[in-house]
Biopython code that builds the backbone (N, CA, C, O; Angstrom):
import numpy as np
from Bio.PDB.StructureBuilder import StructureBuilder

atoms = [
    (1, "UNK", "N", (-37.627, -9.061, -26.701)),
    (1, "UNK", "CA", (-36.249, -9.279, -26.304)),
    (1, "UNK", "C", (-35.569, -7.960, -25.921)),
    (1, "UNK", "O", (-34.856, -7.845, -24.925)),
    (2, "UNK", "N", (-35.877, -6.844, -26.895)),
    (2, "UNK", "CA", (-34.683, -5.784, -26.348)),
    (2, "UNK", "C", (-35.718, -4.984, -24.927)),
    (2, "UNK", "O", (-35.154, -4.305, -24.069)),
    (3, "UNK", "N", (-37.142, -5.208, -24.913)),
    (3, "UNK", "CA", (-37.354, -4.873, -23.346)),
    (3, "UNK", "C", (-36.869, -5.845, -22.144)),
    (3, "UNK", "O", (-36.787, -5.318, -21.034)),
    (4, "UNK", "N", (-36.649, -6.766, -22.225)),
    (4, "UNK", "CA", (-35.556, -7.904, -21.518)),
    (4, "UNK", "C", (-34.561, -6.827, -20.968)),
    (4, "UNK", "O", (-34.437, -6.255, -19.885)),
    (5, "UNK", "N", (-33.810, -6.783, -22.344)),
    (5, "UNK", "CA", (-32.306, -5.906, -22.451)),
    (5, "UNK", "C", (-32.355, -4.568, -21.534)),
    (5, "UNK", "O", (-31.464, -4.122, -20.811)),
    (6, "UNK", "N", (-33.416, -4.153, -21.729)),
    (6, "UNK", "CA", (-33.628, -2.627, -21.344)),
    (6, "UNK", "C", (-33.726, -2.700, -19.651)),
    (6, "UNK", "O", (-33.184, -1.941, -18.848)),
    (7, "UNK", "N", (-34.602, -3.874, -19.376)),
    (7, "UNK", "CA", (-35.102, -3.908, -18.024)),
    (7, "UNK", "C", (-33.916, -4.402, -16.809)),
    (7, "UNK", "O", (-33.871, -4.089, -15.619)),
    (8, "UNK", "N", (-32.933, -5.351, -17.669)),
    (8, "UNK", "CA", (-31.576, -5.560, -17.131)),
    (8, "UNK", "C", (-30.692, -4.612, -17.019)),
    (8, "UNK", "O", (-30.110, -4.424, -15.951)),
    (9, "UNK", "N", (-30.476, -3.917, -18.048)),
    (9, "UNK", "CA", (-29.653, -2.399, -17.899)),
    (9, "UNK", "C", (-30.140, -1.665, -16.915)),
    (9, "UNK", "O", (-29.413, -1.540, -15.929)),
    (10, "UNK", "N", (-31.452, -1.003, -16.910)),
    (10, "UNK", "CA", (-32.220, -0.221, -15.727)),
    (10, "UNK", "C", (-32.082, -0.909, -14.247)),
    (10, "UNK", "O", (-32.391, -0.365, -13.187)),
    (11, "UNK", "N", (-31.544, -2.241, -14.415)),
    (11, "UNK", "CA", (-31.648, -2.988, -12.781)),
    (11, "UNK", "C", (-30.139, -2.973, -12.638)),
    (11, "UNK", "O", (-29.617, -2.574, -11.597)),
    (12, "UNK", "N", (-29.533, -3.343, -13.527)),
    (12, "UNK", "CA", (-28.009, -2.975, -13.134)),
    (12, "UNK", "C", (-27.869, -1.749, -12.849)),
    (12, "UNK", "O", (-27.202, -1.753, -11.815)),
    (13, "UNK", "N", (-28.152, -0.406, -13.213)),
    (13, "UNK", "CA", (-27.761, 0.803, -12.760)),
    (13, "UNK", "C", (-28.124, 1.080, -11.597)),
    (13, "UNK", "O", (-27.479, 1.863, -10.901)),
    (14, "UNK", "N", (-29.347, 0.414, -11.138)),
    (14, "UNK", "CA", (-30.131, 0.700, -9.896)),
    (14, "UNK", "C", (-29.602, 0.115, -8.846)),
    (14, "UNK", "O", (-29.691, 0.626, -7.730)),
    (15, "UNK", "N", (-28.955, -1.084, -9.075)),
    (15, "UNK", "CA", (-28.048, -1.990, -8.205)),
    (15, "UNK", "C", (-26.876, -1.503, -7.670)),
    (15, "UNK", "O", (-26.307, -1.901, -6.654)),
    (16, "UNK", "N", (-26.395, -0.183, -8.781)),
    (16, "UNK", "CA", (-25.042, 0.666, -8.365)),
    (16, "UNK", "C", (-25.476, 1.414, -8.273)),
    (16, "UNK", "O", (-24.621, 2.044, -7.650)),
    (17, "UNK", "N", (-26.211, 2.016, -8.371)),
    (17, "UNK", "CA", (-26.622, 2.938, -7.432)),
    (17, "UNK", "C", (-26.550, 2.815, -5.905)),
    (17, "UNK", "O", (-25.776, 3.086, -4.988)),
    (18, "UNK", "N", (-27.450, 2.405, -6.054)),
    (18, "UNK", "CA", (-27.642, 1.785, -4.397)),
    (18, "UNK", "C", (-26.242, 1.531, -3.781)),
    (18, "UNK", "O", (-26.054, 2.112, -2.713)),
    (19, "UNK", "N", (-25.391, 0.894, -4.179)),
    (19, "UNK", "CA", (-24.171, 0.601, -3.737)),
    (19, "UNK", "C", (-23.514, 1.707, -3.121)),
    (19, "UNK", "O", (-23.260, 1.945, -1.940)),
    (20, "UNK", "N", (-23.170, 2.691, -4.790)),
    (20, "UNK", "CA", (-22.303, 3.824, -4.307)),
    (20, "UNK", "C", (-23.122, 4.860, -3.322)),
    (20, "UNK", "O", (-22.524, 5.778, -2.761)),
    (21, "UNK", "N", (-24.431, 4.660, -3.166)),
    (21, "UNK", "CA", (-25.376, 5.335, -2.007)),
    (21, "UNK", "C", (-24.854, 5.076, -0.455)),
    (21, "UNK", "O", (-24.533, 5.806, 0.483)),
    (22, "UNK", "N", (-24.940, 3.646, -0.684)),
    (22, "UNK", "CA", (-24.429, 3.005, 1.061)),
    (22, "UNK", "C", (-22.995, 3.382, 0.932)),
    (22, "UNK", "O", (-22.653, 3.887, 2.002)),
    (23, "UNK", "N", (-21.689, 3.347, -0.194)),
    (23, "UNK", "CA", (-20.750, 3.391, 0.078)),
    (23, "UNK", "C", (-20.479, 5.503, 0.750)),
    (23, "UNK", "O", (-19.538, 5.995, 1.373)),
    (24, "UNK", "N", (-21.009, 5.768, 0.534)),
    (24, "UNK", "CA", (-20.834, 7.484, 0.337)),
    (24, "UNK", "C", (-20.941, 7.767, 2.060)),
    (24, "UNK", "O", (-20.194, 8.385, 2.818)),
    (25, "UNK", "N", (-22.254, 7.000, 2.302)),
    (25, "UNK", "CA", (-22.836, 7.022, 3.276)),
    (25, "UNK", "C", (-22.082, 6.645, 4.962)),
    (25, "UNK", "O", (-22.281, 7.016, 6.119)),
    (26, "UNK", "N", (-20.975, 5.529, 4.120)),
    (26, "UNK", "CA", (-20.222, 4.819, 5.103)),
    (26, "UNK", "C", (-20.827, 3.223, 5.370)),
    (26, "UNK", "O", (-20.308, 2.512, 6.230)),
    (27, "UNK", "N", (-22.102, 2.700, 4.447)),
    (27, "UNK", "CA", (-22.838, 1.997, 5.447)),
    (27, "UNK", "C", (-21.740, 0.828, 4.986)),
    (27, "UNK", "O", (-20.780, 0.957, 4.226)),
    (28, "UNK", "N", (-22.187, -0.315, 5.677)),
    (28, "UNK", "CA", (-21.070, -1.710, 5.235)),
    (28, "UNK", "C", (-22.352, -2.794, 5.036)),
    (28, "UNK", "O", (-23.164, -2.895, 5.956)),
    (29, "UNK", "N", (-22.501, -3.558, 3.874)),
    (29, "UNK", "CA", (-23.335, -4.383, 3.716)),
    (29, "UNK", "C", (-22.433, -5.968, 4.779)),
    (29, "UNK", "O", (-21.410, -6.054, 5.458)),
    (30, "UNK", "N", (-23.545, -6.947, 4.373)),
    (30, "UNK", "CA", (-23.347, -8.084, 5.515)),
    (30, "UNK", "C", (-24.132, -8.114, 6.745)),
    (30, "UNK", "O", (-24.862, -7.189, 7.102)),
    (31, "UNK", "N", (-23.928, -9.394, 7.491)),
    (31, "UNK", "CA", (-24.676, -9.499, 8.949)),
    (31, "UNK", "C", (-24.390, -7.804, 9.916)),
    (31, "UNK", "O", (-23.754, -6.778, 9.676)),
    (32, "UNK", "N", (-24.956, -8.119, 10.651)),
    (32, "UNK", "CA", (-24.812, -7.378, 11.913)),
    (32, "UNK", "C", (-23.556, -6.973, 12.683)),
    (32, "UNK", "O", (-23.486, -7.734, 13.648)),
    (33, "UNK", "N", (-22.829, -6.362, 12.687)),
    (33, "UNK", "CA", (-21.489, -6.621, 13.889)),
    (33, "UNK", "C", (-20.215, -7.397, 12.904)),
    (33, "UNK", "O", (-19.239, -7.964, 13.394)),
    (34, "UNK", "N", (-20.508, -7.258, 11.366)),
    (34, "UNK", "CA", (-19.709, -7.995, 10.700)),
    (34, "UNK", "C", (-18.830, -6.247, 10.258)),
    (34, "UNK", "O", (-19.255, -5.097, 10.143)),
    (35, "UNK", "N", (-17.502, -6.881, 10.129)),
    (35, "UNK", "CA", (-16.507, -5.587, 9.520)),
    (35, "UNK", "C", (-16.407, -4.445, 10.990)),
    (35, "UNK", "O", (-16.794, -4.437, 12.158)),
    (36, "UNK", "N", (-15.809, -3.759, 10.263)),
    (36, "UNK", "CA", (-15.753, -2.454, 10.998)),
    (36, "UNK", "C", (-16.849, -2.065, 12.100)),
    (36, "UNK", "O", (-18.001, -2.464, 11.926)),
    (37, "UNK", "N", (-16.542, -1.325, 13.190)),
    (37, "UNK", "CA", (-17.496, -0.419, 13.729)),
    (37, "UNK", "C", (-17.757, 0.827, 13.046)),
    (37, "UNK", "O", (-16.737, 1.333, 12.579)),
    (38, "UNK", "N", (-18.921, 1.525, 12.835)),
    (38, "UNK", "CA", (-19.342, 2.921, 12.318)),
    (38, "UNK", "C", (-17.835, 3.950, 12.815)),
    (38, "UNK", "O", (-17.727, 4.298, 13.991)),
    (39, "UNK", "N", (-17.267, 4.159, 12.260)),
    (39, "UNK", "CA", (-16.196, 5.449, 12.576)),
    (39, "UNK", "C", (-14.934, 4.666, 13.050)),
    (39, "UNK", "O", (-14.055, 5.410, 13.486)),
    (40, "UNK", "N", (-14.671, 3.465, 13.064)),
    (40, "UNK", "CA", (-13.822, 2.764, 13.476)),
    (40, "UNK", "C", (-12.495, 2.998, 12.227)),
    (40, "UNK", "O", (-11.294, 3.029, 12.498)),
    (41, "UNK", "N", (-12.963, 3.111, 11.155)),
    (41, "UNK", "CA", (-11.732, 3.015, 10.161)),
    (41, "UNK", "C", (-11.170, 4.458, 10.429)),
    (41, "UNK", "O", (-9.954, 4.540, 10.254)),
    (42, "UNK", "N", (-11.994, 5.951, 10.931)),
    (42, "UNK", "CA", (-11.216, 6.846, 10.578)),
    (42, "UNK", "C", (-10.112, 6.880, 11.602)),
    (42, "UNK", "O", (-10.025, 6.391, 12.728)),
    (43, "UNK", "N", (-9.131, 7.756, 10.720)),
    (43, "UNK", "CA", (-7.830, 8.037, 11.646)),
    (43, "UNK", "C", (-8.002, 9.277, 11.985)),
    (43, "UNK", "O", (-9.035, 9.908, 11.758)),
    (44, "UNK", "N", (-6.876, 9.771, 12.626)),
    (44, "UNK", "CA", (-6.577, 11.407, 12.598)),
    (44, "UNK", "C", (-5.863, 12.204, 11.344)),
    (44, "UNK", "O", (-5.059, 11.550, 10.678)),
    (45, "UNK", "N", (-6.034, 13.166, 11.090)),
    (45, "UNK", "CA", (-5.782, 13.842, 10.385)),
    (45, "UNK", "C", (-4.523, 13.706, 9.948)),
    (45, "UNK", "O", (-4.234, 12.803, 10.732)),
    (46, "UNK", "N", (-3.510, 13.872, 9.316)),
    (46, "UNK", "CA", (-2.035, 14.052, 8.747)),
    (46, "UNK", "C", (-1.930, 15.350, 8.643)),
    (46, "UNK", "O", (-2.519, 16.187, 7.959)),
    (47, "UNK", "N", (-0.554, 15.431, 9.922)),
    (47, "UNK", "CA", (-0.154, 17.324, 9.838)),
    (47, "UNK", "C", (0.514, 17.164, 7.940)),
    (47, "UNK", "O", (0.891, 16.393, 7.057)),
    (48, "UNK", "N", (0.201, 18.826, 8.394)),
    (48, "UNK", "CA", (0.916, 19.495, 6.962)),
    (48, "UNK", "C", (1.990, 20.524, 6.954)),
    (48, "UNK", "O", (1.780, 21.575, 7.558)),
    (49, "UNK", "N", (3.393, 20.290, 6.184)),
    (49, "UNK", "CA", (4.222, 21.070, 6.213)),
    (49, "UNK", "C", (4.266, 21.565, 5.161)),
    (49, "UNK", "O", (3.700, 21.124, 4.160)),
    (50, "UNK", "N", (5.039, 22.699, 5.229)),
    (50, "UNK", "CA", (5.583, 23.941, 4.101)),
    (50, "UNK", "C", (6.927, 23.131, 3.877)),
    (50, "UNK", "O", (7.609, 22.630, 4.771)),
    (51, "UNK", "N", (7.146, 23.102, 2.705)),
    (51, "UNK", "CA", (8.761, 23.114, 2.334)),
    (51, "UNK", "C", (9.165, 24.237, 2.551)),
    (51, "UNK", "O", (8.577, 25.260, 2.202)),
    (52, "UNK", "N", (10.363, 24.179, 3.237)),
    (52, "UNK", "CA", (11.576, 25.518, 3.805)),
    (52, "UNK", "C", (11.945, 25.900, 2.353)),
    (52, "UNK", "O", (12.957, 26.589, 2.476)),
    (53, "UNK", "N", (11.733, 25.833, 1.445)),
    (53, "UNK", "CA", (12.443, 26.041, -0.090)),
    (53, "UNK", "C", (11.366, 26.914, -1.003)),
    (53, "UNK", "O", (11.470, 28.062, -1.433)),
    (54, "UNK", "N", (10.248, 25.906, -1.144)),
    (54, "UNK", "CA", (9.493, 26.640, -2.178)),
    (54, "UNK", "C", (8.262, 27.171, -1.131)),
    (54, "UNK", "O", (7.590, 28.191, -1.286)),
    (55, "UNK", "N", (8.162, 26.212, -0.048)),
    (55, "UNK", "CA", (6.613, 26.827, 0.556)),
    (55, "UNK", "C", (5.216, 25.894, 0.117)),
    (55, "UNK", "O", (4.059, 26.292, 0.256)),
    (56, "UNK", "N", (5.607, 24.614, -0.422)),
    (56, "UNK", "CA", (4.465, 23.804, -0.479)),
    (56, "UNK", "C", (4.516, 23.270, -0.125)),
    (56, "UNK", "O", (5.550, 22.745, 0.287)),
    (57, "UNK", "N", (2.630, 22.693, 0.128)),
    (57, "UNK", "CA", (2.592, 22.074, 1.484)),
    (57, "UNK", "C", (2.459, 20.898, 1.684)),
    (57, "UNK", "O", (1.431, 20.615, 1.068)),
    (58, "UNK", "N", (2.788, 20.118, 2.096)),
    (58, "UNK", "CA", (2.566, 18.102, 1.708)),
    (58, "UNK", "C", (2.765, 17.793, 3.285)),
    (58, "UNK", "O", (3.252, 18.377, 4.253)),
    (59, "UNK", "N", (2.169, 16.643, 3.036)),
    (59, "UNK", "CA", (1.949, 15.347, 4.520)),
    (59, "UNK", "C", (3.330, 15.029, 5.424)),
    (59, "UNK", "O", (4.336, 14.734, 4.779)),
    (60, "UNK", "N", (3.368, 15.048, 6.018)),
    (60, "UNK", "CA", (4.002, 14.826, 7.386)),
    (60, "UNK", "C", (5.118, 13.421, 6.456)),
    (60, "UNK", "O", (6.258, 13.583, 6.022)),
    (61, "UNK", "N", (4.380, 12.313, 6.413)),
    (61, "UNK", "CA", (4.737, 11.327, 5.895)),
    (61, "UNK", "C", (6.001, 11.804, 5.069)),
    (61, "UNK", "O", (7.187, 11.660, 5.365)),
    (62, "UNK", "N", (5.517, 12.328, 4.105)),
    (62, "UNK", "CA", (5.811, 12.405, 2.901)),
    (62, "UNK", "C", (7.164, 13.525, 2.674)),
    (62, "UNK", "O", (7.820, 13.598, 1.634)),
    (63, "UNK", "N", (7.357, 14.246, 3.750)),
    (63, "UNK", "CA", (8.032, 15.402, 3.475)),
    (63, "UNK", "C", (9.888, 14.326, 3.841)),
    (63, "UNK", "O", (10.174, 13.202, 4.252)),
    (64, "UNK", "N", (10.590, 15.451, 3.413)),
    (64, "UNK", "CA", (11.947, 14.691, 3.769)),
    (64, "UNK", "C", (12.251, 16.012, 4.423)),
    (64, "UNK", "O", (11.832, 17.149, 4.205)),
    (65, "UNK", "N", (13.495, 15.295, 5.683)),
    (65, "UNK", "CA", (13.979, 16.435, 6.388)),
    (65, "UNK", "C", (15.795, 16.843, 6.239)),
    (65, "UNK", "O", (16.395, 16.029, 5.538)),
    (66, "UNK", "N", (16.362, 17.588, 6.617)),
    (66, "UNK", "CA", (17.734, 17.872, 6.925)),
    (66, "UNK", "C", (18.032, 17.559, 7.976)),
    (66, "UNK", "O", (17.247, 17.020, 8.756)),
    (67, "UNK", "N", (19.285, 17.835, 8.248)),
    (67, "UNK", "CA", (20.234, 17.401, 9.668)),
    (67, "UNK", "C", (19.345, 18.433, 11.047)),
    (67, "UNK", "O", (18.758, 18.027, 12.050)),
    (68, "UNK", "N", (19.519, 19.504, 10.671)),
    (68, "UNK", "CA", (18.520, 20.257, 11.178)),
    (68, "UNK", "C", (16.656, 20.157, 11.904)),
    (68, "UNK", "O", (16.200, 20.659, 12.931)),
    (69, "UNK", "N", (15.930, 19.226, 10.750)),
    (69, "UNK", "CA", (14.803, 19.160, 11.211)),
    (69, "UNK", "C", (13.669, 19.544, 10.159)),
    (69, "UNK", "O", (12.497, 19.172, 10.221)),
    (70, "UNK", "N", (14.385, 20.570, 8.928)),
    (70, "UNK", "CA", (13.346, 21.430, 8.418)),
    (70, "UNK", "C", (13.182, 20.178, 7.307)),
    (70, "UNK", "O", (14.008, 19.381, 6.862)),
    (71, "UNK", "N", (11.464, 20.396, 7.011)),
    (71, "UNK", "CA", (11.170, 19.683, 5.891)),
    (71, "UNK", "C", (11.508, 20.311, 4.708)),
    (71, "UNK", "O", (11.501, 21.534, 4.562)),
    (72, "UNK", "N", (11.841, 19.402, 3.751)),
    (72, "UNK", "CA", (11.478, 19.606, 2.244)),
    (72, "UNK", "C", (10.480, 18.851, 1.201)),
    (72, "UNK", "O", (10.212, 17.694, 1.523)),
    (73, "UNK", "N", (9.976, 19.266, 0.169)),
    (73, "UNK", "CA", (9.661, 18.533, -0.615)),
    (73, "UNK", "C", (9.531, 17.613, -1.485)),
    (73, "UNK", "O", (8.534, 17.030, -1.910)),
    (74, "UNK", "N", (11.033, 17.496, -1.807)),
    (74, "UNK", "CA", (11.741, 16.730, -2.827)),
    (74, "UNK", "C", (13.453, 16.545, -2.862)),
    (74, "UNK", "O", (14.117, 17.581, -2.818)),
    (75, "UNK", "N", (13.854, 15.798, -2.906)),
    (75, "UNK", "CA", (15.766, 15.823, -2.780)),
    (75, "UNK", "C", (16.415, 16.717, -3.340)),
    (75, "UNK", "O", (17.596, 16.834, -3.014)),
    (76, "UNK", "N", (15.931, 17.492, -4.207)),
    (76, "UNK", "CA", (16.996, 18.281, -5.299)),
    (76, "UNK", "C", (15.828, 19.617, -3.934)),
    (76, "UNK", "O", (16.619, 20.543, -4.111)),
    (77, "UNK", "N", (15.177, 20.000, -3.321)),
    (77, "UNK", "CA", (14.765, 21.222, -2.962)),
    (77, "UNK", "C", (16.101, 21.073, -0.998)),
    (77, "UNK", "O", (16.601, 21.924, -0.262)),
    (78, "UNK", "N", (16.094, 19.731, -1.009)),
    (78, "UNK", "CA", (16.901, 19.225, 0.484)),
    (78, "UNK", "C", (18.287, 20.160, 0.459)),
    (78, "UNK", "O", (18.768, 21.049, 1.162)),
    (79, "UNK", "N", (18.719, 19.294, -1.004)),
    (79, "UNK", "CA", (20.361, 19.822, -0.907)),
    (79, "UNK", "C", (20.394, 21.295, -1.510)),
    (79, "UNK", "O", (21.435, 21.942, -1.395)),
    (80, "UNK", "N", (19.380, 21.800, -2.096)),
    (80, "UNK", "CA", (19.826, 23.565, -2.327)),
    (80, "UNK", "C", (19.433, 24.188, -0.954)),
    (80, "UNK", "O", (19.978, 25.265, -0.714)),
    (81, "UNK", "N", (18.767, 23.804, -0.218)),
    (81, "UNK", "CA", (18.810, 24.494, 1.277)),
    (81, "UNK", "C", (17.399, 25.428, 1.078)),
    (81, "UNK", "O", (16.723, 25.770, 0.107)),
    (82, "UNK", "N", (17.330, 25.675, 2.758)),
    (82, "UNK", "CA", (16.241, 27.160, 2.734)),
    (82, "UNK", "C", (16.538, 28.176, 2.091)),
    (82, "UNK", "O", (17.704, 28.478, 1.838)),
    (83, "UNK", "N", (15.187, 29.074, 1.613)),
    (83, "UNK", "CA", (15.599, 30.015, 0.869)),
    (83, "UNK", "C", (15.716, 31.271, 1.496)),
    (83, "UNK", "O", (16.108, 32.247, 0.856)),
]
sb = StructureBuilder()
sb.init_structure("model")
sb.init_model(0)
sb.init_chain("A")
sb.init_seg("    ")
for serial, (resi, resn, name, xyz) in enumerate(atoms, 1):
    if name == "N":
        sb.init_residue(resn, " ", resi, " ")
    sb.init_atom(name, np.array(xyz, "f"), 0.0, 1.0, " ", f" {name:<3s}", serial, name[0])
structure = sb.get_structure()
């Protein structure tokens, strides 16, 4: 019985293995032509700004701006202004 046990554990790990192998890899399990094309999910890059305040650097997205234009990092870095 516990070589049963043993031989199920060793096939489950091997099973994720394999998985996180194809996932690393990019591959997509399923038929043929099913999901995504190879390189189809990537995007472009996300610029990166400096906060006008402290100088760190975060995503385009993510930054908040002034009347002006300049990014900041956070609301309390907006309203004390550039340094």
């Amino acid at each position: 019985m516990k070589y049963l046990v043993l031989l199920l554990v060793v096939g489950v790990a091997l099973a994720w293995l394999s998985i996180a192998r194809r996932r690393s890899r990019g591959e997509r399990g399923g038929a043929p032509g099913a999901g995504r094309r190879a390189g189809a999910h990537r995007s472009e890059p996300t610029a990166m700004l400096a906060c006008v305040h402290c100088g760190v650097h975060l995503p385009r997205p993510e930054a908040l701006f002034d009347a002006a234009g300049r990014p900041y990092c956070s609301e309390a870095h907006r309203l004390a202004g550039p340094l």
